[in-house]
C-alpha positions as CSV (number, residue, x, y, z in Angstrom):
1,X,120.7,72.1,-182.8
2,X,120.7,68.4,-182.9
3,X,119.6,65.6,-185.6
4,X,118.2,62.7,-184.5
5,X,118.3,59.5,-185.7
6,X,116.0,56.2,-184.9
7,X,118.4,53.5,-185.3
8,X,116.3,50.9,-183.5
9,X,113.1,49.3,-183.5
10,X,110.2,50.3,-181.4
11,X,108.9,46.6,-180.6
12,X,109.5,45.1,-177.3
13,X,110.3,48.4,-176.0
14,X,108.4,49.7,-172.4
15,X,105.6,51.9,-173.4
16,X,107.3,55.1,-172.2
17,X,110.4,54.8,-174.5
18,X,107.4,54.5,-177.3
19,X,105.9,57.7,-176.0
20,X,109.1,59.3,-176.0
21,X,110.4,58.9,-179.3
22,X,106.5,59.6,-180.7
23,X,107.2,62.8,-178.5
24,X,110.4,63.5,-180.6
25,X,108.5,62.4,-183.6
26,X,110.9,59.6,-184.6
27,X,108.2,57.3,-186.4
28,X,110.5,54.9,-188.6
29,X,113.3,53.3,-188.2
30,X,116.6,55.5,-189.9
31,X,113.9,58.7,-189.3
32,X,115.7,61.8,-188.8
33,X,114.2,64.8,-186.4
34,X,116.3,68.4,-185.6
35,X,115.6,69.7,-182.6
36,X,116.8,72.6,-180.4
37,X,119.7,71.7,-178.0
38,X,118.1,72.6,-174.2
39,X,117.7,70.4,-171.1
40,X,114.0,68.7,-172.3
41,X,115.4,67.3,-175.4
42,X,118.7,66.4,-173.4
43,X,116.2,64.3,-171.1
44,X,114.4,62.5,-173.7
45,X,117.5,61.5,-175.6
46,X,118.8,60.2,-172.4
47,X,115.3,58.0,-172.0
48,X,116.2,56.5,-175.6
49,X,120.2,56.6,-175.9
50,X,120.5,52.9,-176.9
51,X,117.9,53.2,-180.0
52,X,119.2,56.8,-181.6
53,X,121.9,58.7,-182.4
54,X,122.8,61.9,-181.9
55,X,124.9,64.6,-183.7
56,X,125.5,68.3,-183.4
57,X,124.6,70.9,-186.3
58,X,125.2,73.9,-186.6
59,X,121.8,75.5,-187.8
């Protein structure tokens, strides 16, 4: 598993990095999401790298 963090703001970001993180449903900024570790969530994470971070859990 991995949490999620929005560390960044959405504004004056390219309309698919908004759809992304709505897609991971990181709303605010400091929002926290856990999601499965697999290759779709790898993908998106890579998208947004410079606005969240990421740690592993083990749940």
């Amino acid at each position: 598993m991995l949490k999620i963090v929005l560390k960044r703001s959405y504004i004056g970001t390219p309309e698919k990095h908004r759809k992304v993180l709505r897609a991971l449903g990181l709303r605010k900024i400091g929002g926290q999401v856990t999601m499965a570790e697999n290759s779709a969530t790898k993908g998106m994470i890579r998208v947004v790298s410079h606005m969240v971070s990421v740690e592993k859990t083990d749940e």
